[in-house]
N, C-alpha and C positions, 0 to 999 in steps of 0.2 A: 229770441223768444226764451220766458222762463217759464221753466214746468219743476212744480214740488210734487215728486210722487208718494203717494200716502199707502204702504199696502197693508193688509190685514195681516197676512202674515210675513215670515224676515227668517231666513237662516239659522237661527240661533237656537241655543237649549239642548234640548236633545234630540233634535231632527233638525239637520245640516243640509236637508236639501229641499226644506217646507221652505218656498218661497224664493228659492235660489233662480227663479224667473226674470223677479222683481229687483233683482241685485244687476243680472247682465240687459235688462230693459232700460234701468236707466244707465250705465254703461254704454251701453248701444245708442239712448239718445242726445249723449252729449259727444258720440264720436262721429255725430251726423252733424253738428251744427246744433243743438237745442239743448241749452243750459239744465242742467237738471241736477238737481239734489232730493234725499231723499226724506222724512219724516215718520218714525215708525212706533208706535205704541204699545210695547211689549207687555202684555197677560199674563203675567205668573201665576203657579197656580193657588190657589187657594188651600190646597193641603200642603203647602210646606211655607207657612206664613212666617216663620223664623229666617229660610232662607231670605227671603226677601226682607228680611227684615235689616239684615247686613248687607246686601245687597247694592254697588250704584245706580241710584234712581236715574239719573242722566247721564250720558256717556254720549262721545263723537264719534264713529269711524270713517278713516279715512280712506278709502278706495280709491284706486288707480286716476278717476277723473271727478270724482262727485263725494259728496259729504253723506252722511249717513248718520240723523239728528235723532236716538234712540233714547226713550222715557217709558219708564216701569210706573206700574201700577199692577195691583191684585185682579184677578181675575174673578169678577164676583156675578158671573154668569148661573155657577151651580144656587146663589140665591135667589136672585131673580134675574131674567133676562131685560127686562127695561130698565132696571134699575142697573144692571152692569151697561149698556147702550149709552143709557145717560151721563153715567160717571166718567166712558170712553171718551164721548163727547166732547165732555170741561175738558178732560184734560189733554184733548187734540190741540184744544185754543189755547189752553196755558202754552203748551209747545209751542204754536203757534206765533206766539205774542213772541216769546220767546227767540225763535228765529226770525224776527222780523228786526231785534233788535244789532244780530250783527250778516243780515242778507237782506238782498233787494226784493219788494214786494215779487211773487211768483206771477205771472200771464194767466196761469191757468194751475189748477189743481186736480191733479190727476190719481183717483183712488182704483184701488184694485180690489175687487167684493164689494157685492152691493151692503152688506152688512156686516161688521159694525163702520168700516171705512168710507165706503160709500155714503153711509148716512150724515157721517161726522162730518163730512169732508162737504157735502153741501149745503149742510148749517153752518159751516164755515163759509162757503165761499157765499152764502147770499147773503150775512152779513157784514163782509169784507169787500162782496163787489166786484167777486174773482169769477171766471166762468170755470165748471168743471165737469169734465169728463170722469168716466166712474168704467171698468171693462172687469164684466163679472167672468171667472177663471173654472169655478165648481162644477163638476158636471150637474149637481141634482139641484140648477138652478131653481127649477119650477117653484121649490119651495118657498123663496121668496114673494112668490106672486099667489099661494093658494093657501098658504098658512096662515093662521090667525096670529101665530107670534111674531109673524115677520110683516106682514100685509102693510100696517101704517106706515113702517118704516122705508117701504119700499116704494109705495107713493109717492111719499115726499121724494125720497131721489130721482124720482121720474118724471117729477114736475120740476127739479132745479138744476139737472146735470142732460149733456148728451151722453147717450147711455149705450154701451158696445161691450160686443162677447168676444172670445177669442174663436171659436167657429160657427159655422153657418147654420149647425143643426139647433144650436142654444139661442142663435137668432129670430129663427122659428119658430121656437118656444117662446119665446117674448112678445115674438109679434101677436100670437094669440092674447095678447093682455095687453099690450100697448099699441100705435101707429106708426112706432119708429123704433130704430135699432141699427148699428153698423157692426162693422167686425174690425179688430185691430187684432190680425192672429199671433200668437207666440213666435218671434223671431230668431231663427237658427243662424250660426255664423257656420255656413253651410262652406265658408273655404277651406276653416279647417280642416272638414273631412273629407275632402275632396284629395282624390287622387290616381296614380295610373295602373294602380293593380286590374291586372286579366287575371278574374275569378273562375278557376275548372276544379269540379269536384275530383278529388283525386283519392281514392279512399275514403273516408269518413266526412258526411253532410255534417258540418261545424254551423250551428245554430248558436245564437247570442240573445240573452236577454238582458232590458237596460233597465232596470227601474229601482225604484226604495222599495224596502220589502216591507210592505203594506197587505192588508187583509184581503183586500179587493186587488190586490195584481195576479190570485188565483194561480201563483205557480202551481199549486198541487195538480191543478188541471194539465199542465204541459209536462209533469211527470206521468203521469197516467197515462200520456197520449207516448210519452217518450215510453213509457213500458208496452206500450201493445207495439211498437215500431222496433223495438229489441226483440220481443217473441217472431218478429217476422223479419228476425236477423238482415235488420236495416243497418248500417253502420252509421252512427248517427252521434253525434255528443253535443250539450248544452252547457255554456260558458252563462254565468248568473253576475253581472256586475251591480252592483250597488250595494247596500247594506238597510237595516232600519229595523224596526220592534218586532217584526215575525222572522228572523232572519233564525231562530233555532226554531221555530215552529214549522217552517219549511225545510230544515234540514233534516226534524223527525220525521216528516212526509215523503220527504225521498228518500230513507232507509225504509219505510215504510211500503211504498210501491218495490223496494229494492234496484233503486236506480243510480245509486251511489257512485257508481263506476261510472255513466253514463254524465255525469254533471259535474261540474266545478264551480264552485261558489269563487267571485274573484274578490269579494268587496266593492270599496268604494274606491273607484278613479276618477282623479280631474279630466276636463273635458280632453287636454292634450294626450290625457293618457287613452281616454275611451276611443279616440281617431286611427292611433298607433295599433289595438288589439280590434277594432273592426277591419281591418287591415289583411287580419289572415281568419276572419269568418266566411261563411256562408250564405246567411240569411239571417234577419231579425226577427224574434219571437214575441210578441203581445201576447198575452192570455189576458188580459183586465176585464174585469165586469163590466170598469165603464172608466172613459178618459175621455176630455176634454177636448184635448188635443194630442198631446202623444209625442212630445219633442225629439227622443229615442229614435221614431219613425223614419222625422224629417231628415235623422243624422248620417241616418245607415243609406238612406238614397241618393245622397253625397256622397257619399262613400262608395256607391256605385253597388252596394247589396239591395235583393228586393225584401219586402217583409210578409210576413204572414201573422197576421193578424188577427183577432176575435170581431167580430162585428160590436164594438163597443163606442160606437159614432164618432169619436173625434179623430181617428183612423182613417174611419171610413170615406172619409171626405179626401183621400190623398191617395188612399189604396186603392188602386183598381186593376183590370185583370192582364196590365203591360209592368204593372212594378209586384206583385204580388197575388198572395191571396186573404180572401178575408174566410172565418170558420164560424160558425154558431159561438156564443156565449157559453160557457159550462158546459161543454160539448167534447170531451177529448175525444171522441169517436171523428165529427167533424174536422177535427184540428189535426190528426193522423191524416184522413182527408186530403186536407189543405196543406202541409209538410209534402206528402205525397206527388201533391200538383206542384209545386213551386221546384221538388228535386228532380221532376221530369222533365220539366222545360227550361231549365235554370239556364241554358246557351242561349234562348231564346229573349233573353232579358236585355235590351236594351242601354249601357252603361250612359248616353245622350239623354234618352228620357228621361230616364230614373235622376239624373239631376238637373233635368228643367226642371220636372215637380218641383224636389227641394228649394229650387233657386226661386220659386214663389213667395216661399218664407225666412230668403233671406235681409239681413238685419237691415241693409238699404232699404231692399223694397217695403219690408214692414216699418219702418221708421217712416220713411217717406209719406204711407199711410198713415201714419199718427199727426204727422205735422198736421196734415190737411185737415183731421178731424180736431185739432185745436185750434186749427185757425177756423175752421167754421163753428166751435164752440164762442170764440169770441167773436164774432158776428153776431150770431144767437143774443147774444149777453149785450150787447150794446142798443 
């Protein structure tokens, strides 16, 4: 079987880890058996039309098993939103035409976001004759389906692709608008982190946070909760891995709480390295408003830590009260709370369970799942 997966967003620019899903998804589907390359549309922005103007427009990379067919164009959303959709569109199929001239037609075309990829991707495939799968990734899908700027577009994909989210809560939400919907959840290569450490708090509860430092990942909230947990001389310290555009906006914030002593920002680590340093943690920290799914999660419960979490649903579907705990939203009060509960019973935590969860999401069983929703896409299609 051949899959061209098409995603909206890709690695690149200045955010290194937007999309880095969609790099080890098809990785992961060509190390199962299912050919895949990948087709990516890259959006420049519109306020640095010079760069792009030297810039090359088409470029190949090569990745460990699969191709990676990358095409620039301006990003002309900020003028109009249909008229950027459209122009995405052309020039998916130029691409298109394009790879067609030195690769075998794709089985099936598999887009990530329902909009602008998903849209592109099944005006592609119902004039090419391809069936496509489309798995929308965003947490605030709904907007697709109640938006006026999104609505038409989002029809058509609903009438031309089989259509899947990566959790069950965003399935939910779909099914309120449509009849159908499946899940293809984000796949963890859950043996890396796998290993025989016997975790005993010995001194200081070592908490770890895994994410891009984004607006919405709400560290300030888990300093907040780490400063009333110091005042009640808890020994506690918070390891911060990743990096991204709030990354000094949250470090004012924890001199600010004055928690400075209390946290270490480590940067950004490859997956191998992030296995190595959960290793000698304690537990994983979620603060997010709102996640999708939560890959960090799946990592740390391979790894044999439990997590504590915010109730921000795509968690919640993996957390429950033998791997962790979950705390209110914006709540550090909650989230002291829930730190609380998970340092108390922390012997009590099962290192078996906590990686069957994980081992739900891993890159076998989630692949396996994907096959099948491709092979009954081409069924559909014929």
């Amino acid at each position: 079987m051949r899959v061209l997966v098409i995603p909206s967003w890709y690695p690149s620019g200045e955010d290194k880890l937007m999309g880095l899903y969609h790099k080890e998804f098809t990785g992961a589907l060509n190390r199962y058996g299912i050919e895949a390359n990948m087709l990516y549309i890259d959006r420049q922005r519109l306020s640095q039309p010079m760069k792009y103007l030297f810039m090359k427009k088409r470029e190949v990379d090569i990745e460990k098993n699969y191709k990676v067919f990358k095409y620039r164009m301006l990003n002309l959303g900020p003028i109009s939103f249909d008229f950027q959709v459209k122009s995405y569109t052309k020039k998916l199929e130029k691409a298109f035409k394009n790879y067609l001239k030195t690769n075998p037609k794709p089985d099936v075309l598999h887009a990530q976001v329902t909009v602008p990829a998903g849209y592109a991707a099944c005006v592609l495939g119902k004039k090419y004759g391809i069936p496509v799968v489309v798995t929308e990734h965003g947490g605030n899908l709904e907007r697709f389906f109640s938006k006026e700027q999104f609505k038409h577009y989002t029809e058509f994909v609903m009438d031309n692709c089989l259509y899947t989210t990566v959790s069950d809560y965003m399935k939910k939400i779909v099914l309120n608008y449509y009849p159908e919907c499946d899940v293809i959840p984000n796949q963890v290569n859950v043996e890396l982190f796998k290993n025989n450490v016997k975790r005993k708090i010995e001194g200081t509860f070592k908490l770890v946070t895994v994410c891009a430092l984004r607006e919405g990942k709400r560290l300030d909230i888990a300093f907040r909760a780490l400063k009333q947990l110091v005042r009640e001389e808890m020994d506690v310290h918070l390891d911060i891995i990743g990096d991204g555009f709030f990354e000094e906006i949250y470090k004012e914030k924890m001199c600010e709480e004055g928690v400075q002593d209390y946290v270490t920002f480590l940067g950004r680590k490859s997956k191998e390295e992030i296995a190595e340093y959960l290793i000698n943690e304690h537990a994983l920290l979620i603060s997010s408003e709102l996640e999708s799914f939560a890959i960090p999660g799946v990592e740390a419960l391979a790894s044999g830590m439990p997590i504590i979490s915010t109730d921000c649903l795509g968690p919640s579907e993996f957390v429950d009260e033998k791997c962790g705990c979950l705390c209110k939203v914006n709540d550090p009060d909650d989230m002291v709370r829930a730190i609380k509960t998970v340092y108390e019973k922390y012997d009590e935590y099962d290192r078996k369970y906590l990686e069957g969860v994980a081992d739900k999401f891993s890159e076998e069983n989630v692949i396996k799942k994907a096959r099948e929703i491709y092979e009954r896409a081409q069924k559909l299609d014929e």
